[in-house]
C-alpha positions in Angstrom: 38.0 56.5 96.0 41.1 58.3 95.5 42.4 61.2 97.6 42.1 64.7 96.1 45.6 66.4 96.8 45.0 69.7 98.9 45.1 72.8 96.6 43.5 75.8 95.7 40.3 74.7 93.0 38.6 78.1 93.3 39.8 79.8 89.5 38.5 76.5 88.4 35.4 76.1 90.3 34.1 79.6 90.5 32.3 78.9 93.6 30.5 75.5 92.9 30.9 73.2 95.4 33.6 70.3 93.9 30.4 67.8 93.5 28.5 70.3 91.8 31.1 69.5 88.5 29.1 68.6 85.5 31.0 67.6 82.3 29.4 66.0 79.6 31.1 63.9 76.6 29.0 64.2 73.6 29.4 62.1 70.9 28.1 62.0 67.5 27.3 58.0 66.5 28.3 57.9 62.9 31.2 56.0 62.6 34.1 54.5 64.5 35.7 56.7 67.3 39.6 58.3 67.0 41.8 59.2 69.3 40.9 62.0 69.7 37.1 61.6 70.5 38.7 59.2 73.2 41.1 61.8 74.2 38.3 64.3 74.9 36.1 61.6 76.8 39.0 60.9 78.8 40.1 64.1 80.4 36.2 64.9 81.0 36.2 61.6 82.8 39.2 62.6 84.8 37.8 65.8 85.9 34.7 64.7 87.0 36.3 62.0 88.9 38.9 64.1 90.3 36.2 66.3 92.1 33.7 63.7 92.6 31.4 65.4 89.9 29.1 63.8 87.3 30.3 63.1 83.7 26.7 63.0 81.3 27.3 61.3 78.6 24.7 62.7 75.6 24.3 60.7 72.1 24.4 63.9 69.4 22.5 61.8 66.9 20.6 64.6 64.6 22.6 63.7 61.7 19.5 61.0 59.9 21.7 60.5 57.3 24.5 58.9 59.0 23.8 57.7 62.7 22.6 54.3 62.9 21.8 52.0 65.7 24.9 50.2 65.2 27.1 52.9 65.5 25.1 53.8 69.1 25.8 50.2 70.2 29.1 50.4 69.1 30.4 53.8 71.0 28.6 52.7 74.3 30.5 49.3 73.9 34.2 50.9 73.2 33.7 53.4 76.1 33.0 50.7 78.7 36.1 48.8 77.1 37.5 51.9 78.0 36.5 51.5 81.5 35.2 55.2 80.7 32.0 54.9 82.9 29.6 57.9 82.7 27.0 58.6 85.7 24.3 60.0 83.8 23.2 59.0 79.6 22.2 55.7 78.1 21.9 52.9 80.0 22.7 54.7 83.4 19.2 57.2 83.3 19.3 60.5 84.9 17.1 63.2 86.0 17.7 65.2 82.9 16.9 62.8 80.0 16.4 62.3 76.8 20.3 61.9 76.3 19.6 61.2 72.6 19.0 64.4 71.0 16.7 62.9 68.2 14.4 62.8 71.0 14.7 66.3 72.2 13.6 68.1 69.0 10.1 69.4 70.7 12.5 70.8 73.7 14.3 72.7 70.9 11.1 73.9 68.9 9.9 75.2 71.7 13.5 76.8 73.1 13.1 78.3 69.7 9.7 79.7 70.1 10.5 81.7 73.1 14.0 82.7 71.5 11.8 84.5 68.9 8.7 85.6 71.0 11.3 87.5 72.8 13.7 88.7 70.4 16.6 86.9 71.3 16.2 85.3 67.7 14.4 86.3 64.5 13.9 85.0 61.2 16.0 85.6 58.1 15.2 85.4 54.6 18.1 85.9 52.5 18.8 83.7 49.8 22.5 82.1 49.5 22.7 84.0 46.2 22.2 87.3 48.4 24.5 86.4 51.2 27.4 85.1 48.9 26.7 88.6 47.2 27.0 90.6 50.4 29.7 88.7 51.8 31.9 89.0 48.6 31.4 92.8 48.6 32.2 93.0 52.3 36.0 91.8 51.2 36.3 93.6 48.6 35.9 96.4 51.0 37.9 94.9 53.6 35.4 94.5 56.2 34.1 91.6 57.9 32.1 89.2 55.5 30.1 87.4 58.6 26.5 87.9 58.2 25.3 91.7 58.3 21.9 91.6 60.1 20.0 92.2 56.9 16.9 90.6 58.0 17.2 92.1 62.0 14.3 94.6 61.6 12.1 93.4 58.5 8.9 95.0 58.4 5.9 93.2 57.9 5.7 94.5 54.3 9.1 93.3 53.9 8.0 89.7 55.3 5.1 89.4 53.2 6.6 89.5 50.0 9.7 87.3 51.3 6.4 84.5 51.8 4.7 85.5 48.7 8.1 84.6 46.9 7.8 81.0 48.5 11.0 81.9 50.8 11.5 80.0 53.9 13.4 81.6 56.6 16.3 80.5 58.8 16.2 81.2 62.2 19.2 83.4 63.8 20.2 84.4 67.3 20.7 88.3 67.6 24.4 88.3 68.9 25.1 91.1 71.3 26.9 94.2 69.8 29.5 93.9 72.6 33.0 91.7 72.7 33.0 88.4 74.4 35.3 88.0 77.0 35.9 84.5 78.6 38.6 82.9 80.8 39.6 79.6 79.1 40.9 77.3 81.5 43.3 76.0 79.1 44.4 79.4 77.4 43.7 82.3 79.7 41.2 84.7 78.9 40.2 85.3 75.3 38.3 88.1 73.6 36.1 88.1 70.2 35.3 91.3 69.0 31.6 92.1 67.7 32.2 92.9 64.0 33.7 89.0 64.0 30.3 88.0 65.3 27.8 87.9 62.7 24.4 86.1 64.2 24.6 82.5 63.4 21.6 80.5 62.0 20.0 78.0 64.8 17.5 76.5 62.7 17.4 75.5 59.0 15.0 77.0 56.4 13.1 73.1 57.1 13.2 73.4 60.9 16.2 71.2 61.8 17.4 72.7 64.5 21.4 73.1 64.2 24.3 72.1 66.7 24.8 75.9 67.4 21.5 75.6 69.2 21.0 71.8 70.8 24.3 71.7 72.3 24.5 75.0 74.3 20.5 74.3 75.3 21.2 70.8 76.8 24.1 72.1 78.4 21.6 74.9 79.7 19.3 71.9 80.7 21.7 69.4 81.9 23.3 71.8 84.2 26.6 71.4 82.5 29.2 73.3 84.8 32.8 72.7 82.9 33.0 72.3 78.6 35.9 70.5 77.7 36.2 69.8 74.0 38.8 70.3 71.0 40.3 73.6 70.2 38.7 73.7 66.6 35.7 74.1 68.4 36.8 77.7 70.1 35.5 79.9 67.1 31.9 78.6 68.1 32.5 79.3 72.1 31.5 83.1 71.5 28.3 82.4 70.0 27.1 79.5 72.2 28.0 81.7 75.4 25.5 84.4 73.9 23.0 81.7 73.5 23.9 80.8 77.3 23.1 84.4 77.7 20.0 84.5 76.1 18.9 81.3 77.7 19.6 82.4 80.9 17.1 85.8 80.2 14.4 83.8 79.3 14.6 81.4 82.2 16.2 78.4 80.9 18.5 76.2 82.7 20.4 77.1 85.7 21.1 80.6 84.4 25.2 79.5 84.8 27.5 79.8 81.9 29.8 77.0 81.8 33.2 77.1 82.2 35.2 76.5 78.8 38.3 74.4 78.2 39.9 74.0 75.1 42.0 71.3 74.4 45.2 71.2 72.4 45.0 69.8 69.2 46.0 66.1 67.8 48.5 66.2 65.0 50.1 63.6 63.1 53.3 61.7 63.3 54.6 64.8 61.5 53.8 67.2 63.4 52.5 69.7 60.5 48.6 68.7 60.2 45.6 67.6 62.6 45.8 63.7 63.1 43.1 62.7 60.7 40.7 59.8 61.0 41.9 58.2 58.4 45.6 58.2 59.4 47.0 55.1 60.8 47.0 54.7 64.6 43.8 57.4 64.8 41.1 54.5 65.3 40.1 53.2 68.3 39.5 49.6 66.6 43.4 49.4 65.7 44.1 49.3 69.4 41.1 46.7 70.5 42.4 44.9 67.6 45.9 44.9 68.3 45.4 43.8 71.8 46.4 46.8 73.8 45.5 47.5 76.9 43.1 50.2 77.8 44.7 51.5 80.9 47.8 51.8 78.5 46.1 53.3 75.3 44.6 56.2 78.0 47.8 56.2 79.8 49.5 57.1 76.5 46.7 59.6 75.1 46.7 61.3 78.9 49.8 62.6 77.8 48.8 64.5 75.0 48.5 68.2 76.0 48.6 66.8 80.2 51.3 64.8 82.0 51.4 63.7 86.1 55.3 64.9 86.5 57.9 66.0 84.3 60.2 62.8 84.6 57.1 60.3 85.0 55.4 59.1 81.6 53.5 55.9 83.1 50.8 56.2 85.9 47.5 54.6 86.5 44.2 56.0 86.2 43.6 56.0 89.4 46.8 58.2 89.8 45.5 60.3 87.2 42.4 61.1 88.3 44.0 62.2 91.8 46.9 64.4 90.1 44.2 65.7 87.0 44.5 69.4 87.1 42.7 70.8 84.1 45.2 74.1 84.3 48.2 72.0 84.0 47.0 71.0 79.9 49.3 72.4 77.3 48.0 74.6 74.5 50.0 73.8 72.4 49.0 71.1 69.6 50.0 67.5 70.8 52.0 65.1 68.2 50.7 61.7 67.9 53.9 59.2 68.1 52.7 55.8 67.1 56.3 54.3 68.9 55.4 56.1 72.3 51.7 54.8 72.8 53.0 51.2 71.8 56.1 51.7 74.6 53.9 53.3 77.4 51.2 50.1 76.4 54.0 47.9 76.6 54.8 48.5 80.4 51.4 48.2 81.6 51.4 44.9 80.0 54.9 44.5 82.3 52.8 45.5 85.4 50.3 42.6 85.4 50.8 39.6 87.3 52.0 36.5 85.0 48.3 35.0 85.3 46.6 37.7 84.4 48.9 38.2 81.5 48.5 34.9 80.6 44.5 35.3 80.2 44.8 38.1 78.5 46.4 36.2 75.4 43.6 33.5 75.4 41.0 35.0 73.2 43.8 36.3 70.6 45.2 32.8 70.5 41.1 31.4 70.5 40.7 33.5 67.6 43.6 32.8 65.4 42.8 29.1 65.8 45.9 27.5 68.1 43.5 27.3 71.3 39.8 25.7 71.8 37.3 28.1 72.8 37.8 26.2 76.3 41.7 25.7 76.7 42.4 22.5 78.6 44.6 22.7 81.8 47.1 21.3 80.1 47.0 24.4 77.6 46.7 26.8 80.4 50.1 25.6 82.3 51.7 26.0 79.0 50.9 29.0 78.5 51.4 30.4 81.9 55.3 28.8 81.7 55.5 31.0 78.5 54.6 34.2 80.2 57.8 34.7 81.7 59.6 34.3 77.8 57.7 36.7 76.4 56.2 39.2 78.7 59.1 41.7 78.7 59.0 41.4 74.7 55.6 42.6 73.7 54.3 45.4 73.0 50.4 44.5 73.0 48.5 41.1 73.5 48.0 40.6 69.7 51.5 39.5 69.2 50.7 36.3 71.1 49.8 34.9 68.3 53.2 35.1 66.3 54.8 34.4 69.6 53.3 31.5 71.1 51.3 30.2 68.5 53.7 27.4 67.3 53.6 26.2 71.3 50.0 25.1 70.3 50.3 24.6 66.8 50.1 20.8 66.9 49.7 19.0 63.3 48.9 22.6 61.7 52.4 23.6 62.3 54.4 25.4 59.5 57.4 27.1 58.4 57.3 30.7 57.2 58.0 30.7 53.7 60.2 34.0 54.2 61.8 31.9 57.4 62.5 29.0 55.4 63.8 30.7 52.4 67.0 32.7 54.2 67.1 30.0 57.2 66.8 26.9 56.2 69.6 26.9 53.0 73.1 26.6 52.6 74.8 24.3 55.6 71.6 24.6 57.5 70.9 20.7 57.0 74.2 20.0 58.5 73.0 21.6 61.8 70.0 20.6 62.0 70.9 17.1 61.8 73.8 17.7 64.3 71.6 19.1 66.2 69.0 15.8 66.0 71.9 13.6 67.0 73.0 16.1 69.6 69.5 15.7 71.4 69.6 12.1 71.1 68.9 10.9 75.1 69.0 14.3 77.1 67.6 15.3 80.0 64.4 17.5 78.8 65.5 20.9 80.4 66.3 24.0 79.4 69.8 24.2 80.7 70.5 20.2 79.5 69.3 21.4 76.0 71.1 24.2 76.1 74.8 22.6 77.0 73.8 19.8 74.4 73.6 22.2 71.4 76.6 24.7 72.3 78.5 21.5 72.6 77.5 20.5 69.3 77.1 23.2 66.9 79.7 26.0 68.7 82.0 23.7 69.6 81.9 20.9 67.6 80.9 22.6 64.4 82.3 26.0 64.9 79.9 27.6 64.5 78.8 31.4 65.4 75.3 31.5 68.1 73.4 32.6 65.6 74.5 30.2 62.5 74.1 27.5 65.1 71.1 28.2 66.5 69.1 30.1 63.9 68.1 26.8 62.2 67.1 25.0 65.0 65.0 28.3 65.9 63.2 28.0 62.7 62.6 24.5 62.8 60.6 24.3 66.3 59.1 27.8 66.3 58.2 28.4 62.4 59.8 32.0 62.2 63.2 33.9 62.4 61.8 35.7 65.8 60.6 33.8 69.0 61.2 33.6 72.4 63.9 32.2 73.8 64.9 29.3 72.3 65.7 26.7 74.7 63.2 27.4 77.1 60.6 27.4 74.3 62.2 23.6 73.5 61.5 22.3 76.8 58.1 23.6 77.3 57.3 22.4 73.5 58.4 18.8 75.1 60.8 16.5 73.7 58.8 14.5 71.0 57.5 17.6 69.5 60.8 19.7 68.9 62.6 16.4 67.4 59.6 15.7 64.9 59.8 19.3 63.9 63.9 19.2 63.5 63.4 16.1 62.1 61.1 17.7 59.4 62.6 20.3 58.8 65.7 18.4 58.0 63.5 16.8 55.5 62.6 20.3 54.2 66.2 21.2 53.2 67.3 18.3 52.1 64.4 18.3 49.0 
């Protein structure tokens, strides 16, 4: 385990011991995650980790309509790609299950029960009609249109005819006619003022209980210490802290309010709106996908509202977790710059040793079709000769494919059609035929093959490096962009690069 640099944790702790931390990361299994779900997950990871706490992970699947199976499968599967291991949740157990909360909704009915046999909660009647009404006269006059409390002291007259009329009530927590005052650890302390704080509805008219109410009570019963989540979630933090309250008075949980955390805010490449899930680079799939690297992918999304030094940009997690000071995040909103995540990706990729670079590309290569699902040696010492042309060029493992595909290519070799078109035209048949006869008997190595084609199409044609070369480059690799051309001749072998000049030649010429 890591060394935790010596400083002072106490604003953060507030007198828990440092493995008494409790964060949880709760998502909501209904579709693909972003960025930003992995963001979150990611710096709750790092602080539990950093203090040798416990990170819970809790499946908030209420939503019937749209959480399936699947979905659960698929978000416990991208977070151990992640390498985003949680102590407690699915899979893992713990001492303070369910961690689904569609099977925790006779812990809420009966959370609710005391709520209202106490006070703490009540039931409200009004009709939408009647609160659109009320809240639309309330701006007219200038005031606040949050709920009024209409239904705070019904009488049992009152309630009568509210049933005889076939209403069904909500239920609503009675907020406290006093400000809220926390101490965000992200934004300093932070006041909401009562007449801003209308009492929120736990519980729908059919009894489904709302996320106002299940995620503050599991915190309550998980013992959540530390709540660090997205800053469009701070206009909710004054209510759920009054449910903390309430829970606390009626002897649920550990009677602790946990300490909140707002995290700045993901925006788009522009800069001028929350990165959406729909925008490009905001799902996690692109990034499995595209081959990057997890380490880089959280490296890169680290650095969104948090960095380890001001003239440092690349770390490991393990560094991370060491340095992670949740005081040091930004408030202010984070842009998302597609060009940055592919860079920091690209020089983890750097980091790894050649071998384990060169398994990385296997199943990308598998999958388009140029390797067997079991590569033969052969293969494998081909491809781990390659590593060196091609390492410092990529920016994630999925450009294997374009890059050393043609190396494996073998009878299903072909030229682009874009490559072909400006390439292989005007004198191009000239060289390439020059080049052929150039060939003709040399020694099989890089720098033979090399001297042989300078000689021939600099020299002896007069040609420019890239007029000489570019048709050749076409004819053995397919494409206008590949690694390094003579080097990728001699691993291609001699037999192989002459059929392909030699057919290529026959390309031009018809």
């Amino acid at each position: 385990m890591t060394e935790r640099p010596a400083r002072d944790d106490s604003g953060v702790l507030g007198g828990l011991a440092p493995t008494d931390v409790r964060v949880r990361f709760p998502p909501s299994p209904t579709g693909l995650l972003t960025v930003g779900n992995i963001r979150s997950a990611l710096f709750n990871w790092a602080f539990a980790r950093h203090y040798g706490g416990t990170l819970v992970l809790r499946i908030e699947d209420t939503d019937q309509a749209r959480n399936t199976p699947e979905a659960l499968d698929y978000t416990l599967d991208a977070l151990r790609w992640l390498g985003l291991t949680w102590d407690e949740g699915p899979e893992a157990g713990g001492d303070h299950g369910p961690y689904l909360q569609s099977e925790r909704m006779q812990i809420y009915a009966d959370i609710v029960g005391k709520l209202m046999d106490t006070g703490k909660a009540y039931h409200c009647y009004c009709s939408q009609e009647e609160l659109d009404d009320r809240r639309e006269t309330a701006r007219s006059a200038g005031q606040p249109s949050g709920y009024d409390g209409h239904c705070r002291a019904l009488t049992a007259e009152q309630v009568k005819a509210f049933l005889d009329e076939g209403r069904r009530p909500v239920v609503r927590l009675r907020m406290p006619d006093r400000p809220i005052v926390f101490d965000d650890l992200v934004r300093g302390e932070i006041t909401f003022l009562p007449e801003n704080l209308g009492d929120y509805v736990l519980v729908r008219a059919n009894g489904y209980p709302l996320y106002p109410l299940v995620n503050p009570v599991d915190d309550a019963l998980m013992n959540i210490t530390h709540v660090l989540r997205g800053e469009d979630l701070l206009s909710s933090t004054p209510r759920q802290i009054a449910l903390y309250e309430a829970l606390a008075e009626i002897g649920i949980g550990s009677g602790r309010t946990p300490r909140f955390g707002h995290l700045p805010m993901v925006m788009g490449s522009e800069g001028n709106k929350k990165l959406s899930k729909r925008d490009a680079g905001a799902g996690l799939d692109e990034y499995r996908t595209q081959g990057f690297l997890p380490e880089g992918l959280l490296n890169y999304l680290a650095l969104l509202g948090w960095s380890i030094a001001d003239d440092r940009d690349v770390f490991t997690l393990a560094e991370m977790v060491a340095a992670f000071d949740i005081r040091k995040v930004n408030s202010n909103a984070a842009r998302f710059d597609q060009k940055k995540c592919e860079a920091i990706n690209a020089a983890h990729m750097r980091m790894l040793p050649q071998e384990e670079f060169a398994a990385r590309t296997v199943p990308f290569l598998v999958a388009a079709g140029y390797l067997p699902a079991v590569p033969s040696d052969e293969q494998l010492a081909v491809l781990r000769a390659a590593v060196p042309l091609v390492q410092e060029r990529m920016d994630a493992f999925g450009e294997s494919v374009e890059l050393l595909g043609f190396l494996f290519a073998g009878e299903d070799f072909v030229i682009e059609p874009d490559a072909a078109a400006k390439v292989l035209a005007g004198d191009a048949g000239a060289v390439l035929a020059a080049s052929a006869r150039a060939l003709e008997g040399v020694e099989w190595t890089t720098a033979a093959i090399e001297a042989a084609l300078r000689a021939s199409l600099v020299d002896g044609l007069g040609l420019k490096p890239k007029k000489a070369f570019g048709p050749v480059r076409v004819a053995v690799s397919g494409r206008r962009v590949s690694p390094p051309l003579f080097e990728s001749m001699e691993l291609l072998g001699r037999e192989t690069s002459l059929r392909r000049i030699e057919q290529a030649l026959v390309k031009v010429e018809h």
